[in-house]
N, C-alpha and C positions, 0 to 999 in steps of 0.2 A: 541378119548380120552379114556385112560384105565378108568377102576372101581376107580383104585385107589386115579388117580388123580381127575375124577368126583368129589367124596367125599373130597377130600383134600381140592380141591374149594371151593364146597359150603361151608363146614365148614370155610376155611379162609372168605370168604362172610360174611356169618351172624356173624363173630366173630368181625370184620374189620366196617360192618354199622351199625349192632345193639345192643347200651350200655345194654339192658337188657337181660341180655345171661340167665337168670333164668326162660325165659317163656319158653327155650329150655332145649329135651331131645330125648337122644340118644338111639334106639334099637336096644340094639348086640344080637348076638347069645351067649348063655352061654353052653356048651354042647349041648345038648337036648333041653331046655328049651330057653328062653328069657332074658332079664333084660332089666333095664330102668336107665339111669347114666347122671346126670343133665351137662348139658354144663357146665355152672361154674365151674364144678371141672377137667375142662381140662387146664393143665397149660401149655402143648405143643403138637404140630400136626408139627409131623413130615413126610420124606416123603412116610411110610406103617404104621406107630402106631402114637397112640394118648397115652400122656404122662398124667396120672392123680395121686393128689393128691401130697405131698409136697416130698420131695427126702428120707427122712428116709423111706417114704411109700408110696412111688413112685407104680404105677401101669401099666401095657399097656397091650395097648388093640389094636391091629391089624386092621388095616383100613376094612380089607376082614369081619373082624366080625360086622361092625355096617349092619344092614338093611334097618333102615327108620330113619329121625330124623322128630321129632313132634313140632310147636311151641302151646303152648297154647292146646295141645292133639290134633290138627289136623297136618296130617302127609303134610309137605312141599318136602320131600324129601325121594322115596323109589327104593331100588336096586330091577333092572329086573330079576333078577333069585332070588326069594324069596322061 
């Protein structure tokens, strides 16, 4: 299984069993640095980008850039080449 679809999964997963998508949070790569992008504000997962925030102001973020996702700050899910 690619990287890609790995991630595609489990995000379909915890999207699919668990109603409480706000104890979940996404770590992309931002250039250089990090960031942190709450589950909730994804409104599609496509199949290389994750679609966020409403279509006037639509944003995407490239599946290759999450690294780990966290529920509750403990990391459930991290890419092998960090």
């Amino acid at each position: 299984m690619g990287k890609k679809s790995e991630i595609r999964e489990v995000l379909s997963r915890i999207i699919w069993s668990d109603n409480n998508l706000k104890n979940y949070e996404l770590i992309i790569r931002d250039g250089r640095s990090t960031r942190s992008i709450k589950l909730e504000s994804v409104n599609k997962i496509l199949s290389d980008r994750l679609i966020i925030g409403n279509e006037e102001e639509a944003k995407v973020i490239p599946l290759h850039r999450i690294i780990s996702i966290l529920r509750n700050g403990e990391i459930i899910w991290q890419r092998r080449s960090v």
